[in-house]
C-alpha positions in Angstrom: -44.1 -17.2 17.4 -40.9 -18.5 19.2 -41.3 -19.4 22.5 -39.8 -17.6 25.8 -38.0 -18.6 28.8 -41.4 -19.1 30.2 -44.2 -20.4 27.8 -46.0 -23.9 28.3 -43.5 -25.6 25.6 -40.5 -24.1 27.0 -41.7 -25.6 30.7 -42.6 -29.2 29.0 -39.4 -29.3 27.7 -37.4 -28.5 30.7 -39.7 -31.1 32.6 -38.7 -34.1 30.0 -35.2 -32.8 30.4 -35.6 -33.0 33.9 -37.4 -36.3 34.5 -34.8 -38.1 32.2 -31.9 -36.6 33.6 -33.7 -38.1 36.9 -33.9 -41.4 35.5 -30.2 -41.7 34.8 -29.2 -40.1 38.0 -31.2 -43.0 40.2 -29.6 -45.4 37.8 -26.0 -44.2 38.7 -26.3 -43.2 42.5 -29.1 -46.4 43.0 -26.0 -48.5 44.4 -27.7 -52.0 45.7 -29.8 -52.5 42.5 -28.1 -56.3 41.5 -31.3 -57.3 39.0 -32.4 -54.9 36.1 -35.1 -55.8 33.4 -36.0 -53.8 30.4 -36.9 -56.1 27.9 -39.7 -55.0 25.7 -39.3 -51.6 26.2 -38.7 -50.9 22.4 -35.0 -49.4 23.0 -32.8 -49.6 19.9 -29.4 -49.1 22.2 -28.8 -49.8 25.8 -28.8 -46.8 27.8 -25.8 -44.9 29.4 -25.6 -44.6 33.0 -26.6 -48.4 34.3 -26.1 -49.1 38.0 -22.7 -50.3 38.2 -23.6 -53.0 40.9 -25.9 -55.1 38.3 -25.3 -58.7 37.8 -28.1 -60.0 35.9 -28.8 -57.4 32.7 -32.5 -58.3 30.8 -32.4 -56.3 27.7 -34.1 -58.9 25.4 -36.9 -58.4 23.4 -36.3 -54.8 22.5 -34.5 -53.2 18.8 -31.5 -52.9 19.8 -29.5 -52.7 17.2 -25.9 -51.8 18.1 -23.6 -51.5 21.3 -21.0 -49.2 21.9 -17.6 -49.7 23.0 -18.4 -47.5 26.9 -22.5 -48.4 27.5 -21.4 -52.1 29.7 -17.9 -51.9 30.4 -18.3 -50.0 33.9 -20.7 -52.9 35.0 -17.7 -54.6 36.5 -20.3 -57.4 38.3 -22.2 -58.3 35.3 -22.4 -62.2 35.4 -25.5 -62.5 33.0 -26.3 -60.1 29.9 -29.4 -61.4 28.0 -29.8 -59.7 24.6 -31.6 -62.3 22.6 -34.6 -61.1 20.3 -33.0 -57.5 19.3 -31.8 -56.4 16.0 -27.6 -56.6 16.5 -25.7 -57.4 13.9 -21.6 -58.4 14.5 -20.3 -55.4 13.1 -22.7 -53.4 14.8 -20.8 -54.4 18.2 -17.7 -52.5 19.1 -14.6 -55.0 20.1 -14.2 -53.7 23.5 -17.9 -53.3 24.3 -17.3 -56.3 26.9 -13.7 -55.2 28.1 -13.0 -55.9 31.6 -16.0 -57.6 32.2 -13.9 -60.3 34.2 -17.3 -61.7 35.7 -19.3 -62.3 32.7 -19.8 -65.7 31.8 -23.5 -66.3 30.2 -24.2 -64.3 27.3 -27.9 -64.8 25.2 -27.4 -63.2 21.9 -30.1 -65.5 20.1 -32.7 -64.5 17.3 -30.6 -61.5 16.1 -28.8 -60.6 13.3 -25.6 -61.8 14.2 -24.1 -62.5 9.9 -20.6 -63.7 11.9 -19.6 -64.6 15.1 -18.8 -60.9 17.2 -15.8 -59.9 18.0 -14.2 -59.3 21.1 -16.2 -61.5 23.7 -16.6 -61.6 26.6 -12.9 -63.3 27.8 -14.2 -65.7 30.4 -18.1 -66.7 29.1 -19.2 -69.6 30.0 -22.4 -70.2 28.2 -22.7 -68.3 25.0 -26.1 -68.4 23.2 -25.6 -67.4 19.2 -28.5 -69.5 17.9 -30.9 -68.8 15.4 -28.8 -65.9 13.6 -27.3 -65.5 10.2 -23.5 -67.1 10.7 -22.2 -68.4 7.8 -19.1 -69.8 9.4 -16.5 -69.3 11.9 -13.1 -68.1 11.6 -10.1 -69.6 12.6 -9.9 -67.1 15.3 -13.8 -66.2 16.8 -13.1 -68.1 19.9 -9.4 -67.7 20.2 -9.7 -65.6 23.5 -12.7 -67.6 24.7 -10.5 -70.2 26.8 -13.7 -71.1 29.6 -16.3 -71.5 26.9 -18.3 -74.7 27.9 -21.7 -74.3 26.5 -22.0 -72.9 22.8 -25.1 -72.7 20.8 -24.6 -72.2 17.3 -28.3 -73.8 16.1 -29.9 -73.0 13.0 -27.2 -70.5 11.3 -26.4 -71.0 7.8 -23.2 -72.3 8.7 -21.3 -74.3 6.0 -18.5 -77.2 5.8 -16.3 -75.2 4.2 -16.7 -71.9 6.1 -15.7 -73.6 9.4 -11.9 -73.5 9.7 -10.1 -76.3 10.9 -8.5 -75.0 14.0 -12.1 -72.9 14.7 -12.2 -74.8 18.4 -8.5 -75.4 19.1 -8.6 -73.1 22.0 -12.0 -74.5 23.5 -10.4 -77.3 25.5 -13.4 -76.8 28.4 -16.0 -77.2 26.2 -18.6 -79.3 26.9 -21.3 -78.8 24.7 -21.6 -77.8 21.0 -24.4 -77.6 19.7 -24.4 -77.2 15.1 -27.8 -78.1 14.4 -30.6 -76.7 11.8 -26.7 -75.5 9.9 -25.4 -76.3 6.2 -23.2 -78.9 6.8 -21.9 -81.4 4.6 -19.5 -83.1 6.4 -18.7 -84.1 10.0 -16.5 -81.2 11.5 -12.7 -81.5 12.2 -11.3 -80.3 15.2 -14.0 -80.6 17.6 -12.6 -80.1 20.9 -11.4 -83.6 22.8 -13.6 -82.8 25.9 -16.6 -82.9 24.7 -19.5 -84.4 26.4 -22.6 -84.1 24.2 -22.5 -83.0 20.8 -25.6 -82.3 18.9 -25.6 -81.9 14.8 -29.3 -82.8 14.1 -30.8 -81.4 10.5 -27.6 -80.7 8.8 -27.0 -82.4 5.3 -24.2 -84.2 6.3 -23.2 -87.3 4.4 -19.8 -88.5 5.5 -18.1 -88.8 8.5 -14.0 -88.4 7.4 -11.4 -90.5 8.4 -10.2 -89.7 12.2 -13.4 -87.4 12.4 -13.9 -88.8 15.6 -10.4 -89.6 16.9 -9.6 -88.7 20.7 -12.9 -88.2 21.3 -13.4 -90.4 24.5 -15.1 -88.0 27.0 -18.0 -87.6 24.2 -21.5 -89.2 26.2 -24.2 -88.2 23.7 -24.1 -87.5 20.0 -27.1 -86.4 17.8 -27.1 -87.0 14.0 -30.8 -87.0 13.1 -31.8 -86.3 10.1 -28.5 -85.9 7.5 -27.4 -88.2 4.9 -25.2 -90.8 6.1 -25.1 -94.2 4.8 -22.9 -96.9 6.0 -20.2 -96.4 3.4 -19.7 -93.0 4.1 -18.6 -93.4 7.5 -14.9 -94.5 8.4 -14.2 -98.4 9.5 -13.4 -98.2 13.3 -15.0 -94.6 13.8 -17.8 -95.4 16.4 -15.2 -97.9 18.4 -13.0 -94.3 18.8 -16.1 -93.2 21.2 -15.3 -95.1 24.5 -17.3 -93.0 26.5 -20.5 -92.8 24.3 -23.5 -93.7 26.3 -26.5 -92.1 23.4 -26.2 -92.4 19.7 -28.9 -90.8 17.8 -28.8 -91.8 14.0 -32.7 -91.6 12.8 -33.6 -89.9 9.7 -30.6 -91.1 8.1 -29.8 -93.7 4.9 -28.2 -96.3 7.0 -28.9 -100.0 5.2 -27.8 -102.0 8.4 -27.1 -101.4 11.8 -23.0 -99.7 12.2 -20.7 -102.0 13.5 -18.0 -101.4 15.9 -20.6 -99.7 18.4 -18.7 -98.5 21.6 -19.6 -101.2 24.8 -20.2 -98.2 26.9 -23.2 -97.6 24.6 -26.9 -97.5 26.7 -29.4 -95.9 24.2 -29.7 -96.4 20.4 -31.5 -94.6 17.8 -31.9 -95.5 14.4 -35.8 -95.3 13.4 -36.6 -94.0 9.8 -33.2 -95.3 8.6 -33.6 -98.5 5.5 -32.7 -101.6 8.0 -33.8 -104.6 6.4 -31.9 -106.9 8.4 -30.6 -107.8 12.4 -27.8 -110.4 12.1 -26.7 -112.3 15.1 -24.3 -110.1 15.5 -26.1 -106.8 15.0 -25.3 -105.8 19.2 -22.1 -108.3 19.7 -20.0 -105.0 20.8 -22.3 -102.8 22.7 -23.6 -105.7 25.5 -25.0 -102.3 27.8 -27.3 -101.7 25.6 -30.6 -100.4 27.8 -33.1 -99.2 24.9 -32.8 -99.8 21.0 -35.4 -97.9 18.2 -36.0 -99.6 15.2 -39.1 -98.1 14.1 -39.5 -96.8 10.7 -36.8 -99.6 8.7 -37.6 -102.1 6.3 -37.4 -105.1 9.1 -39.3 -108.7 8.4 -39.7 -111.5 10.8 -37.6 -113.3 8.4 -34.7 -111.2 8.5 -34.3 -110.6 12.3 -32.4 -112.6 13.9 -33.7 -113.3 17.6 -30.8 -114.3 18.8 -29.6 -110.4 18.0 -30.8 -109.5 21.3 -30.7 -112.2 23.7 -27.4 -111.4 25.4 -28.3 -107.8 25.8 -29.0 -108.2 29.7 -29.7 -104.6 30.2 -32.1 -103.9 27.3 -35.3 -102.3 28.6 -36.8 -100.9 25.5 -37.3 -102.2 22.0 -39.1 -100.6 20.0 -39.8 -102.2 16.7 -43.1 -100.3 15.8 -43.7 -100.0 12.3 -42.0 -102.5 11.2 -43.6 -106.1 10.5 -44.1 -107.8 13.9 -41.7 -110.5 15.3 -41.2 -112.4 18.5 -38.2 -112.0 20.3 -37.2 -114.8 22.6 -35.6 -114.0 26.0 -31.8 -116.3 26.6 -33.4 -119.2 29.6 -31.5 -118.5 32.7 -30.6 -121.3 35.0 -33.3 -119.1 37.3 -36.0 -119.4 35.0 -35.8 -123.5 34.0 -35.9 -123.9 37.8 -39.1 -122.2 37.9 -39.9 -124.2 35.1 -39.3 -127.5 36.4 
């Protein structure tokens, strides 16, 4: 029997229709609310209607799974839109789903989807979280429009050498921090922005650093290569002198049969355990005399084929760690200071 105007079902229903009309009405009239979390709340879009006052947006940990191109852009003060652990997938994502959003600059869109980078970001993010998707590379123009980009996280995709176009980062001249690890990558990456400040491009497969890879890259302080391929003839002569700024140099996990030469003297921290080092000539450190901590464990050292004399004008050095290799002494250089004391 169909139910009237004024059965129990008919009055239920009026009363959900009711209550969520409510809900969105104290979402548009509720003015002052700056802070709004519904993560884990099991919504597979975001809902229409936000506060338009809102600057920090928690809609992570839900199954969300695609956003419309008029569900954000009234939220004219959004600074912070957290979206990580949903279901989105780039084409999922209208292109003017972030329009106008001249405030926006810290976007989380990690552990989703994601196959390529969206499009149409947000113009002025700053910090722009895309790690742990399913990119498999990134087009010449993803970040074309993304000219205040400083922090970008691009960590365990399937990203690959050849699927990463040359001038992918020419407009990213404010970035500081890339991060490619946990990728596909074969080779070191061309183009990487000159400004650059820490680069990180652990667990990749790469096994060659190309000529002028590293060229103009003065402003770079730490770089992290652990665990890829590289042996000493597959890097360019002259390509760690090119980093005049470098202060970290992680190389461990790699195939490197000596210690590089040509460090950079602004060099501080050194990392080459699990590499096949079987030797430390007197010269091993002549270049990089700032040296403040150097790992060795994990190579194929002997007492016999370390030089002690390898270290003893590194002033600064604080740490040596030879563990796991066969033990040696290592003399300190006698200052004038300590044959006084001797005397």
């Amino acid at each position: 029997m169909a139910a009237g105007d004024g059965s129990p079902l008919a009055q239920r229903r009026s009363a959900a229709e009711e209550c969520s009309a409510g809900r969105e009405r104290r979402f548009i009239t509720d003015r002052r609310l700056e802070y709004l979390d519904l993560s884990s709340n099991n919504l597979t879009h975001i809902p229409m209607g936000l506060p338009r006052n809102i600057v920090i947006l928690h809609l992570e940990k839900n199954s969300i799974r695609y956003i419309s191109n008029n569900v954000l852009t009234q939220i004219r003060n959004l600074e912070y839109l957290l979206l990580h652990n949903n279901k989105l997938r780039a084409r999922m994502i209208h292109s003017g789903a972030f329009l106008g959003l001249k405030k926006l600059h810290t976007v989380h869109m990690y552990n989703n989807l994601l196959e390529k980078v969206p499009a149409g970001l947000p113009r002025r993010v700053k910090t722009l979280m895309l790690l742990h998707n399913q990119i498999t590379g990134i087009s010449k123009d993803d970040f074309s429009t993304t000219y205040l980009l400083e922090d970008l996280n691009l960590r365990y995709n399937k990203i690959t050498s050849g699927a990463v176009h040359r001038d992918a980062f020419r407009k990213l001249r404010l970035l500081k921090t890339l991060e490619l690890s946990g990728n596909f990558l074969r080779s070191f990456p061309h183009g990487l922005p000159k400004n650059l400040e820490i680069l990180r491009l652990n667990d990749n497969e790469i096994g060659s650093i190309p000529q002028d890879a590293l060229s103009g890259m003065t402003k770079l302080k730490e770089l992290y290569m652990k665990n890829n391929k590289l042996k000493i003839s597959s890097i360019y002569p002259g390509a760690w002198a090119e980093l005049s700024g470098l202060q970290l140099l992680d190389l461990s996990g790699n195939q490197l049969s000596y210690v590089p030469a040509d460090l950079p003297e602004s060099l501080e921290y050194l990392y080459l355990q699990s590499n096949r080092i079987s030797s430390l000539p007197d010269s091993a450190f002549h270049s990089s005399p700032n040296l403040k901590g150097i790992f060795l464990r994990f190579n194929a050292l002997t007492p016999e084929s370390v030089m002690e004399s390898a270290f003893q004008d590194l002033e600064k050095l604080q740490v040596l760690d030879i563990e796991n290799n066969l033990a040696f002494k290592v003399t300190k250089k006698k200052t004038d200071e300590d044959s006084e004391k001797d005397d």
